[in-house]
C-alpha positions as CSV (number, residue, x, y, z in Angstrom):
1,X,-19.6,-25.6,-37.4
2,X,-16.0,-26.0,-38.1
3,X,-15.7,-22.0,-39.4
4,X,-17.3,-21.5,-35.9
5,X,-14.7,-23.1,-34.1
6,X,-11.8,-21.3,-36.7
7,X,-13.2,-18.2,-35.4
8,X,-13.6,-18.7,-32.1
9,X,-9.7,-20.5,-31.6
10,X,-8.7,-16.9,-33.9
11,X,-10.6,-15.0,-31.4
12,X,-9.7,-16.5,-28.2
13,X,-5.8,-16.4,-29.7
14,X,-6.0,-13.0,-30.7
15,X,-7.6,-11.9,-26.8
16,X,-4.4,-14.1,-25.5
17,X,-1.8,-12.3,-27.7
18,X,-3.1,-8.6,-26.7
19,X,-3.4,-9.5,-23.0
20,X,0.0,-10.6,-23.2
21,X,1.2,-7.5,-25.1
22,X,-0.9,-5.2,-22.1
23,X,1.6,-7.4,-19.3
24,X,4.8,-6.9,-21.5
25,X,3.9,-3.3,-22.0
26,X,3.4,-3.3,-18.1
27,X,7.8,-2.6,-17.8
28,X,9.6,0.1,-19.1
29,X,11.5,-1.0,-22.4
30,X,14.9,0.5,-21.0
31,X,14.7,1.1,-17.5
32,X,15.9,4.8,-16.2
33,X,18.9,4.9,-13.9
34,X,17.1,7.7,-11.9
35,X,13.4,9.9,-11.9
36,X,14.9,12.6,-13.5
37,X,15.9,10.2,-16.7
38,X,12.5,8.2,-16.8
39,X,11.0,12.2,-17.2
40,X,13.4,12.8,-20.5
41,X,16.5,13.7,-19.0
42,X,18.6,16.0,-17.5
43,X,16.5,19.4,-18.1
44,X,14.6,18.4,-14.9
45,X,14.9,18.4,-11.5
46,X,13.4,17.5,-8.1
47,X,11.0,20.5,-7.0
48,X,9.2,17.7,-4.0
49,X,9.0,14.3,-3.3
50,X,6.6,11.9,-0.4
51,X,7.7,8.5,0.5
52,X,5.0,5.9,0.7
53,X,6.0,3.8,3.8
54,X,9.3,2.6,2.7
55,X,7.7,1.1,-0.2
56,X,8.6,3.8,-3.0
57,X,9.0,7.6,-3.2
58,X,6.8,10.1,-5.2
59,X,8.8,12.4,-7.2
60,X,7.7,15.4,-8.7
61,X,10.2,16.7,-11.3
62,X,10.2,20.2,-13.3
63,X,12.2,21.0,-16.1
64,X,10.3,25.3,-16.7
65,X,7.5,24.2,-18.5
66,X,6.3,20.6,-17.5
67,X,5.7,19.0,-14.6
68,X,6.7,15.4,-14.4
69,X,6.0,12.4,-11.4
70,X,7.5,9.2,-11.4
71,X,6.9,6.9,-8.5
72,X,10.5,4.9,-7.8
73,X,10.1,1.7,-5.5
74,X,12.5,1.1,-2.7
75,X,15.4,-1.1,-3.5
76,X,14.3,-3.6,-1.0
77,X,11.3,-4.0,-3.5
78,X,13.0,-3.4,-7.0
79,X,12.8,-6.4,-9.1
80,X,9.6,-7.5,-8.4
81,X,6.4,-6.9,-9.9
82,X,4.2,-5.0,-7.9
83,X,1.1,-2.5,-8.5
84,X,3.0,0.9,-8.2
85,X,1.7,4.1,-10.5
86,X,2.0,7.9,-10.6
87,X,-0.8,10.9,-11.3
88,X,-0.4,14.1,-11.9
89,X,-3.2,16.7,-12.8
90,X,-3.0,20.3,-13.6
91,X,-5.8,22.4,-11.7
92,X,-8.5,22.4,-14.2
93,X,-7.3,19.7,-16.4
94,X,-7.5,15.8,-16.4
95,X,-5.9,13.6,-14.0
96,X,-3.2,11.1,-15.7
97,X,-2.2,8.1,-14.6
98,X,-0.1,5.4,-14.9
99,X,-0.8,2.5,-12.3
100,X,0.6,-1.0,-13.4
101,X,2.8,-4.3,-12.2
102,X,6.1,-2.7,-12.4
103,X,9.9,-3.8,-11.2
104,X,11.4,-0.3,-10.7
105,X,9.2,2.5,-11.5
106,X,5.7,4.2,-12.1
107,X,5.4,7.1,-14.7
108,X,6.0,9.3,-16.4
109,X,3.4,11.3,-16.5
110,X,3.3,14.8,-17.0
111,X,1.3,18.0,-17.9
112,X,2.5,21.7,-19.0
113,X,1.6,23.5,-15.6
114,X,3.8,26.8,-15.9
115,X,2.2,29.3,-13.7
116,X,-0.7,26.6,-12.3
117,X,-0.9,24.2,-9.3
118,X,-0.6,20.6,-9.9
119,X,-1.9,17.8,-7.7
120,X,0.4,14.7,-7.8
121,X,0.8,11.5,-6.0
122,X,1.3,7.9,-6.7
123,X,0.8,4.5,-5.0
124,X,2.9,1.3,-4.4
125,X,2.8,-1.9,-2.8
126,X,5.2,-4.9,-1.8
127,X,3.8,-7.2,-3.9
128,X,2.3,-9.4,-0.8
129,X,-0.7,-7.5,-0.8
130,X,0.4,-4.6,1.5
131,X,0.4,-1.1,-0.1
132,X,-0.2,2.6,0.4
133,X,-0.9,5.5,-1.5
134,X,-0.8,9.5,-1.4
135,X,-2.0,12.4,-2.7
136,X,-1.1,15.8,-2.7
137,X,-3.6,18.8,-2.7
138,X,-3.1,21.7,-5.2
139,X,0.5,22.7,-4.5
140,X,3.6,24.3,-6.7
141,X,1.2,27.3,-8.0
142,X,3.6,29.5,-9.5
């Protein structure tokens, strides 16, 4: 009985510490001063963007070969967790995504698209349990 209850405390402990390691992960490490620096710096640039009801903006960044989105929350909203994410998907490929409780920003995420339309978008929300989301249909296909 008692190596039962050794496991179980060991078990239960170890579920608690990665849960907690999934919420901490939830942030950026640094935060990026701007979209183009959360995508790797200053090799891209805006190509489009969609704001999300004065919640956030979608950005869609491009740097020759690789398409990047970052979803970046109002100010008004910065600062506070709140479920915000980005997606990206090159026609043909795999959708990525990268929804989570964030303070500032969504994203990365990014596929090599060259020469092939992407579908992007993102989603954000006030924290309050209002939110909104977009998605874009095949665009940028050159």
């Amino acid at each position: 009985m008692r190596r039962f209850k050794q496991t179980a405390v060991f078990t239960v402990a170890t579920a608690a510490a990665l849960v907690g390691s999934v919420v901490m992960g939830s942030s950026p490490a640094m935060a990026a001063s701007s979209p183009a620096a959360a995508c790797g710096g200053g090799s891209y640039h805006v190509i489009d963007s969609h704001a999300i009801g004065g919640l956030a903006t979608i950005y869609l960044l491009y740097n020759g070969s690789t398409n990047c989105v970052v979803t970046w929350k109002s100010s008004k909203y910065q600062g506070v967790y709140s479920t915000t994410g980005a997606s990206i998907q090159k026609q043909g490929g795999t959708r990525i995504d990268d929804t989570g409780s964030y303070k500032i920003y969504a994203g990365p995420v990014k596929v090599n698209a060259a020469g092939t339309c992407v579908s992007w978008g993102g989603v954000a929300s006030n924290g309050a349990g209002s939110g909104d989301s977009w998605q874009s249909g095949w665009t940028h296909c050159g």
